[in-house]
VMD Tcl script that builds the backbone (N, CA, C; Angstrom):
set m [mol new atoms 297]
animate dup $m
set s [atomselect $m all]
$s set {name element resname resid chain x y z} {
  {N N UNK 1 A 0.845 -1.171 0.000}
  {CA C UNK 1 A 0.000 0.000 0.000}
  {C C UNK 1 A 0.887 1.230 0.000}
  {N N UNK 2 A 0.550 2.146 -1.150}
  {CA C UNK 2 A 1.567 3.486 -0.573}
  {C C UNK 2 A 0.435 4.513 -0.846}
  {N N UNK 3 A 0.908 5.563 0.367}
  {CA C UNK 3 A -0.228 6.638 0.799}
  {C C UNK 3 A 0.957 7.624 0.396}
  {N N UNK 4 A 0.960 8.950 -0.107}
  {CA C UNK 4 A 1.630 9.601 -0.535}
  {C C UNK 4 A 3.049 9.193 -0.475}
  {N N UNK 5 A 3.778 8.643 -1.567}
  {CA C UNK 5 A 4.554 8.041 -1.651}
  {C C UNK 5 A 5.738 7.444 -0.386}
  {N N UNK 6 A 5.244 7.202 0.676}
  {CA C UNK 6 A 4.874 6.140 1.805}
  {C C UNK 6 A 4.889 4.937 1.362}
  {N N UNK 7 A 5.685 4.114 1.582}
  {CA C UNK 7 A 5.063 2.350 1.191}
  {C C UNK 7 A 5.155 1.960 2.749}
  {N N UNK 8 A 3.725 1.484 3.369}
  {CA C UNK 8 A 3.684 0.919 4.362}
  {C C UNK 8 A 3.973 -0.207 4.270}
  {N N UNK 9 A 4.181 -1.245 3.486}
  {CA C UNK 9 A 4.745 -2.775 3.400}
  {C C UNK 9 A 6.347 -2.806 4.176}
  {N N UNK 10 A 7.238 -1.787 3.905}
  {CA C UNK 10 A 8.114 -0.988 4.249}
  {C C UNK 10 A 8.452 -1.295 5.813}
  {N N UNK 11 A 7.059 -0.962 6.612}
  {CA C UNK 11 A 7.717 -0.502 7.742}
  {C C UNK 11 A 7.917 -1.853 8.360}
  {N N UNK 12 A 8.643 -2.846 9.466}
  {CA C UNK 12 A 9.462 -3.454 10.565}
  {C C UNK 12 A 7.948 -4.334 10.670}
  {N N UNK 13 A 7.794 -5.865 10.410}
  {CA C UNK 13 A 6.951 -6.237 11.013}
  {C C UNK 13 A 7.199 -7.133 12.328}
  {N N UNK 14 A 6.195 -6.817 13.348}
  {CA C UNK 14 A 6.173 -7.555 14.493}
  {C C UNK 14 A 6.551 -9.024 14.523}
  {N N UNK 15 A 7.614 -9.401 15.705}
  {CA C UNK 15 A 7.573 -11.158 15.613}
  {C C UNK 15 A 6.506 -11.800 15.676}
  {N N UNK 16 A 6.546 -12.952 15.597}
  {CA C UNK 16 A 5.629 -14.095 15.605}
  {C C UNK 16 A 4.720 -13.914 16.768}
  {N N UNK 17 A 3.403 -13.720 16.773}
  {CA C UNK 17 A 2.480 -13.607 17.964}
  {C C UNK 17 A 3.323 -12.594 18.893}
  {N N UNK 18 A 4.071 -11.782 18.726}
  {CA C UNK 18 A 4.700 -10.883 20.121}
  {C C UNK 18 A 5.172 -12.312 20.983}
  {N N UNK 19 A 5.781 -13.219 20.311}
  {CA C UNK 19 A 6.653 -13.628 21.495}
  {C C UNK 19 A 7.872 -12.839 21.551}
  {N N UNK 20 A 8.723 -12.864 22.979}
  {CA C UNK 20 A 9.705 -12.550 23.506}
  {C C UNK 20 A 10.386 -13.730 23.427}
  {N N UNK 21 A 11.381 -13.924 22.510}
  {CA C UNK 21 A 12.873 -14.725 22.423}
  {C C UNK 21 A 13.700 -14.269 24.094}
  {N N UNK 22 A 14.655 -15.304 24.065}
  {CA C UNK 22 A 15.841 -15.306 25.262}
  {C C UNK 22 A 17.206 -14.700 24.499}
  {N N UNK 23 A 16.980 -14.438 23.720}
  {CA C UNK 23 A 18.712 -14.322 22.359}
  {C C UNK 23 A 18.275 -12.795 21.894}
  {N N UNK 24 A 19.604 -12.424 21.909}
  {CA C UNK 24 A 19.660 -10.563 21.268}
  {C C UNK 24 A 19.820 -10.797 19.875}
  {N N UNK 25 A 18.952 -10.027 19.200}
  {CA C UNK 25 A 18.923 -9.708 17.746}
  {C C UNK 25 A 20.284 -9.884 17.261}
  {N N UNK 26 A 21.250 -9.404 18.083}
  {CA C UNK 26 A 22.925 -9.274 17.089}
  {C C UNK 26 A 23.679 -9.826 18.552}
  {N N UNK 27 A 24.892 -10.066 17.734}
  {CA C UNK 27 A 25.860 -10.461 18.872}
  {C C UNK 27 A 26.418 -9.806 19.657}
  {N N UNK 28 A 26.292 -8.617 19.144}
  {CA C UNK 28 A 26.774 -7.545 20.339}
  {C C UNK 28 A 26.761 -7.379 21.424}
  {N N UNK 29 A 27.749 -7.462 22.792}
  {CA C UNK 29 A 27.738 -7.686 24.015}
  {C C UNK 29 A 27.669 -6.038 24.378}
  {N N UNK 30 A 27.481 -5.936 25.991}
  {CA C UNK 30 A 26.442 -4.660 26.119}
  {C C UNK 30 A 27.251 -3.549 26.143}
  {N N UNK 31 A 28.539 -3.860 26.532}
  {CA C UNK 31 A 30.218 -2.653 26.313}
  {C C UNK 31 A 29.985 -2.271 25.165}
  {N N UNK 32 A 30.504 -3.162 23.946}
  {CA C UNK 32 A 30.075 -2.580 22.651}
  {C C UNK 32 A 29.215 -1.848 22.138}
  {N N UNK 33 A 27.958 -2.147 22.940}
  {CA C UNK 33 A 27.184 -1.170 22.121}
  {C C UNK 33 A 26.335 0.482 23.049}
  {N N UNK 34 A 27.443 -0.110 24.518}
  {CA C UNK 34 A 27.749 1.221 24.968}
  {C C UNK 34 A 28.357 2.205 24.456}
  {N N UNK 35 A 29.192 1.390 23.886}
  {CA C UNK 35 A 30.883 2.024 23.399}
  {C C UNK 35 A 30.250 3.100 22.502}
  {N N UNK 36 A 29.766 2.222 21.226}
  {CA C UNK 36 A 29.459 2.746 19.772}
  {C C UNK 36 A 28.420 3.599 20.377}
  {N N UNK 37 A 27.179 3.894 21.317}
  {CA C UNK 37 A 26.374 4.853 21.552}
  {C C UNK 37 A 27.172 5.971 22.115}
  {N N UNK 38 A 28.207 6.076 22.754}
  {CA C UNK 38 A 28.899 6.695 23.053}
  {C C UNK 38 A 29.924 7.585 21.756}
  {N N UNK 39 A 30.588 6.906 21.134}
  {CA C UNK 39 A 30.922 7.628 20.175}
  {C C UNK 39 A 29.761 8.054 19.253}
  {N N UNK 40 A 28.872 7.647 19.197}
  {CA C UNK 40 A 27.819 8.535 18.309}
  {C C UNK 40 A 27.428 9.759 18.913}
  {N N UNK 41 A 27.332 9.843 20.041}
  {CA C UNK 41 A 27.112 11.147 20.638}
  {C C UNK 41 A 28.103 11.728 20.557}
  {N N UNK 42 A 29.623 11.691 20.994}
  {CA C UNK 42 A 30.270 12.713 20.894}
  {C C UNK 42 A 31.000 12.683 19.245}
  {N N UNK 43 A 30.918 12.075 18.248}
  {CA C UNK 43 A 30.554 12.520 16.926}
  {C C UNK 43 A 29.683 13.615 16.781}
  {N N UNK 44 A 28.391 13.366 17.010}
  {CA C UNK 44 A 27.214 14.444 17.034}
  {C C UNK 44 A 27.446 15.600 17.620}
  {N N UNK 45 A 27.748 15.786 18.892}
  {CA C UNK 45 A 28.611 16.674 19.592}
  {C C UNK 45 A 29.484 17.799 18.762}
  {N N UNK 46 A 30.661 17.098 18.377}
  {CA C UNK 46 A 31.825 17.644 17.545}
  {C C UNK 46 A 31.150 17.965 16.194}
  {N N UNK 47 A 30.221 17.638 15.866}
  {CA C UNK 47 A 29.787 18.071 14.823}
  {C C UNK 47 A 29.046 19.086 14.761}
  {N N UNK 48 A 28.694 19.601 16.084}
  {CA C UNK 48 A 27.488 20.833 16.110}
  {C C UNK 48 A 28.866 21.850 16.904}
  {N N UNK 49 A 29.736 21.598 16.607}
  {CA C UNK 49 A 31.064 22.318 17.514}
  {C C UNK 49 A 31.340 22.633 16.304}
  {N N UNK 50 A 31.628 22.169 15.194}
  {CA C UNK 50 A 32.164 22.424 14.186}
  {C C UNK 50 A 31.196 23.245 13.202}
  {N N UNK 51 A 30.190 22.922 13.112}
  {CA C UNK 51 A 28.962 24.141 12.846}
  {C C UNK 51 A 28.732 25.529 13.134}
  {N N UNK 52 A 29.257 25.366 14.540}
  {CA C UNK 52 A 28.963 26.672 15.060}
  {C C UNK 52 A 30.111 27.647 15.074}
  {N N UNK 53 A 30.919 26.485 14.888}
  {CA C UNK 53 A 32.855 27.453 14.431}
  {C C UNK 53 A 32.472 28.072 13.212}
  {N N UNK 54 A 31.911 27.072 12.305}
  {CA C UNK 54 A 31.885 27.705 10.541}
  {C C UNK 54 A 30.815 28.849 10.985}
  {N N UNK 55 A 29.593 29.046 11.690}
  {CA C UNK 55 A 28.960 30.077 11.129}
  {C C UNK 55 A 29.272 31.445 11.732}
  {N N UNK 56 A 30.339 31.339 12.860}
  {CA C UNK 56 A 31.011 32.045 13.441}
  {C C UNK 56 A 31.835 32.909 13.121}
  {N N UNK 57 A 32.476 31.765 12.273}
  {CA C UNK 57 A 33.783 32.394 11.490}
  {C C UNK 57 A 33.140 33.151 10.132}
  {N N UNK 58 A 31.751 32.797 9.953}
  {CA C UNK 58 A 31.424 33.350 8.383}
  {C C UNK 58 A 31.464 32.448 7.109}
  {N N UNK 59 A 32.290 30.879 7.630}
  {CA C UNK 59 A 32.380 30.110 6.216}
  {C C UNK 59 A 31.059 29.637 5.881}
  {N N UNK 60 A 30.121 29.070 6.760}
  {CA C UNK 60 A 28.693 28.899 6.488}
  {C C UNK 60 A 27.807 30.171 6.097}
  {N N UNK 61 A 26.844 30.305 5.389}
  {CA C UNK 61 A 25.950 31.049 5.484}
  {C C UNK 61 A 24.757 30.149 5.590}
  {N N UNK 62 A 24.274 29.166 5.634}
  {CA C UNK 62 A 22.861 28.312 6.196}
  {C C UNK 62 A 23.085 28.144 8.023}
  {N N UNK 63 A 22.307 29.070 8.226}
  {CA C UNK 63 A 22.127 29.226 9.997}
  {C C UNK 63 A 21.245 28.033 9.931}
  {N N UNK 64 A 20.092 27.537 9.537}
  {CA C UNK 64 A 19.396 26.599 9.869}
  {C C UNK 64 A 20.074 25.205 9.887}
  {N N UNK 65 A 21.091 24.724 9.325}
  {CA C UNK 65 A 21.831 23.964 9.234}
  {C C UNK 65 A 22.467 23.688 10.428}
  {N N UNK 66 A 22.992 24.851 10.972}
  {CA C UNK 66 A 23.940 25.066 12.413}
  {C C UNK 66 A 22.904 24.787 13.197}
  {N N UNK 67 A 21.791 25.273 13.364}
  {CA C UNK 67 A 20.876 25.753 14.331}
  {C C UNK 67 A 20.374 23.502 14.747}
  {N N UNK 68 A 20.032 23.316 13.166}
  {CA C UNK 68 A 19.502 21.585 13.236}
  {C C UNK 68 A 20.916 21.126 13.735}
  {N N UNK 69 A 21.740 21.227 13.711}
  {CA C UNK 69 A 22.773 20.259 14.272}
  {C C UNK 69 A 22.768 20.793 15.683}
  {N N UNK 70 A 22.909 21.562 16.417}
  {CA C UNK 70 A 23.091 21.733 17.538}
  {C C UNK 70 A 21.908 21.337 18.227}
  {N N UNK 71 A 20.608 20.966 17.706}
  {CA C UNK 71 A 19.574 20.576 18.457}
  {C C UNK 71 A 19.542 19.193 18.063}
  {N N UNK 72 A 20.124 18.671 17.016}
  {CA C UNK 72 A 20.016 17.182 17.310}
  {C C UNK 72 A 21.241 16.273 18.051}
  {N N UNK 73 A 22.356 17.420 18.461}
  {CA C UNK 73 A 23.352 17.106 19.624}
  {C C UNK 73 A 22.254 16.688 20.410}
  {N N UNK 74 A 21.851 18.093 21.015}
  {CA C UNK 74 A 21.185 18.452 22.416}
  {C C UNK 74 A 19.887 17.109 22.620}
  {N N UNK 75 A 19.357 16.875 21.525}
  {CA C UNK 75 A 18.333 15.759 21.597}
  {C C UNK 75 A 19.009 14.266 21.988}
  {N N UNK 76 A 20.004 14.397 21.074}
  {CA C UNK 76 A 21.087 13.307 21.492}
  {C C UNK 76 A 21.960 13.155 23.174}
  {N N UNK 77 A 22.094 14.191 23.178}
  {CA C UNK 77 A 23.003 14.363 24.618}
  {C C UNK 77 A 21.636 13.835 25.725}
  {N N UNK 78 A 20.540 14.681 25.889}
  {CA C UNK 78 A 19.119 14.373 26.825}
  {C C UNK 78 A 19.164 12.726 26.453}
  {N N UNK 79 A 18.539 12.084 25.450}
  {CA C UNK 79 A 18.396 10.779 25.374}
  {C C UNK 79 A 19.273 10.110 25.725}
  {N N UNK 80 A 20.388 10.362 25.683}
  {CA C UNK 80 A 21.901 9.474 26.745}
  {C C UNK 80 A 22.029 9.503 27.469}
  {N N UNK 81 A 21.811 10.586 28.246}
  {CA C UNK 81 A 21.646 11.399 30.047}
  {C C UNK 81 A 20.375 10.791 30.880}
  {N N UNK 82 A 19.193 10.234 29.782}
  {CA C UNK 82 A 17.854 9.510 30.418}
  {C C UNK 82 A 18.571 8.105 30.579}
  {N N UNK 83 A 18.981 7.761 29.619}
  {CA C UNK 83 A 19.528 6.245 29.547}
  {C C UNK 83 A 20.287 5.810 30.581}
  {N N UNK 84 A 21.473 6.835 30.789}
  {CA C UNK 84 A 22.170 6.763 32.300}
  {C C UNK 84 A 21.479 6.911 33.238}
  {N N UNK 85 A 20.381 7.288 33.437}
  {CA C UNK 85 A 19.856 7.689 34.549}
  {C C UNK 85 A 18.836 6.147 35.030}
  {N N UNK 86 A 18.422 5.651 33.876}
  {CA C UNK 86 A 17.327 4.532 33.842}
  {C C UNK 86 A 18.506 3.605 34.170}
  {N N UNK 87 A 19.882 3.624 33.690}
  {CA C UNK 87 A 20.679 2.363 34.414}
  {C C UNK 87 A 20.879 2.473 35.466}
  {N N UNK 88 A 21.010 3.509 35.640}
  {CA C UNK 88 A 21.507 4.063 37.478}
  {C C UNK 88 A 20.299 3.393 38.237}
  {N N UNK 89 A 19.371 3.492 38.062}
  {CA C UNK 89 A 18.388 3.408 38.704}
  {C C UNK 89 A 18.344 1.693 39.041}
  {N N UNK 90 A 18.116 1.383 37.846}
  {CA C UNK 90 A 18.041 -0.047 37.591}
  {C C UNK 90 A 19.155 -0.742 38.218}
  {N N UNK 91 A 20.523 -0.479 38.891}
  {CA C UNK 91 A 21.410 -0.879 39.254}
  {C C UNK 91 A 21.594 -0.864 40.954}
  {N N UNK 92 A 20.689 0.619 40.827}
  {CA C UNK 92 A 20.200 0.581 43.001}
  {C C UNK 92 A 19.335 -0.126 42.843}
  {N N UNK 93 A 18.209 -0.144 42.169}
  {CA C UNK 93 A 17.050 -1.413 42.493}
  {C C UNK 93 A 17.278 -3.022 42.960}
  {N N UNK 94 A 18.585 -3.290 41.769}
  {CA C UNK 94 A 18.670 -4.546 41.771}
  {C C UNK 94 A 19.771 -4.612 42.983}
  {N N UNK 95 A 20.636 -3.308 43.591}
  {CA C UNK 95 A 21.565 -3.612 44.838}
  {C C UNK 95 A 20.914 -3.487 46.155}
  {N N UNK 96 A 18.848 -3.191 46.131}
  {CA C UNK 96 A 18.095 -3.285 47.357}
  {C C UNK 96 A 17.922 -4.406 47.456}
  {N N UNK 97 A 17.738 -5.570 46.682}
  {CA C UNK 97 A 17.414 -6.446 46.866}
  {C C UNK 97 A 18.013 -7.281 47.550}
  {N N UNK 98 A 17.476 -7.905 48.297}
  {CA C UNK 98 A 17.552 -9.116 49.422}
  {C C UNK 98 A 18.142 -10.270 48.979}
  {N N UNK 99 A 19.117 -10.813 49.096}
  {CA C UNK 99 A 19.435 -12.053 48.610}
  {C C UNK 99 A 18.716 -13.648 50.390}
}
mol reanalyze $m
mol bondsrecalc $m
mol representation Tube
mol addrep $m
């Protein structure tokens, strides 16, 4: 089906009945893909650093360009800062517990 050139066939279909498997989609152990979320942010980072040098300096003239990168840092930086915060959490929870 495509609704203004949209193809919904496209989008991610659900597993089998919504079961929940015991096995991670990829092999990736959970460092790794700390790691790599980590360098994606401060990629993103350095990249809205480097934006704001060019429109500073005058080599850019698209402010909206500068303006979208520094807010999809900042969107990026918040969503990493929740994530730490939901492990933090999740890590006193599981150190109240009673053995």
């Amino acid at each position: 089906m495509n609704i203004n050139g949209f193809n919904i066939n496209s989008l991610p279909q659900p597993s089998s009945a919504g079961r929940v498997s015991g096995e991670l989609a990829t092999s990736d152990d959970f460092g790794s893909v700390v790691t790599s979320a980590l360098d994606s942010l401060n990629a993103s980072q350095l990249g809205a650093e480097q934006e704001v040098a060019k429109a500073v300096s005058g080599e850019s003239q698209d402010l909206h360009k500068t303006i979208i990168a520094i807010q999809s840092a900042d969107l990026q930086f918040q969503l990493g800062l929740q994530v730490r915060n939901k492990l933090i959490g999740a890590y006193e929870e599981v150190m109240r517990m009673q053995v």
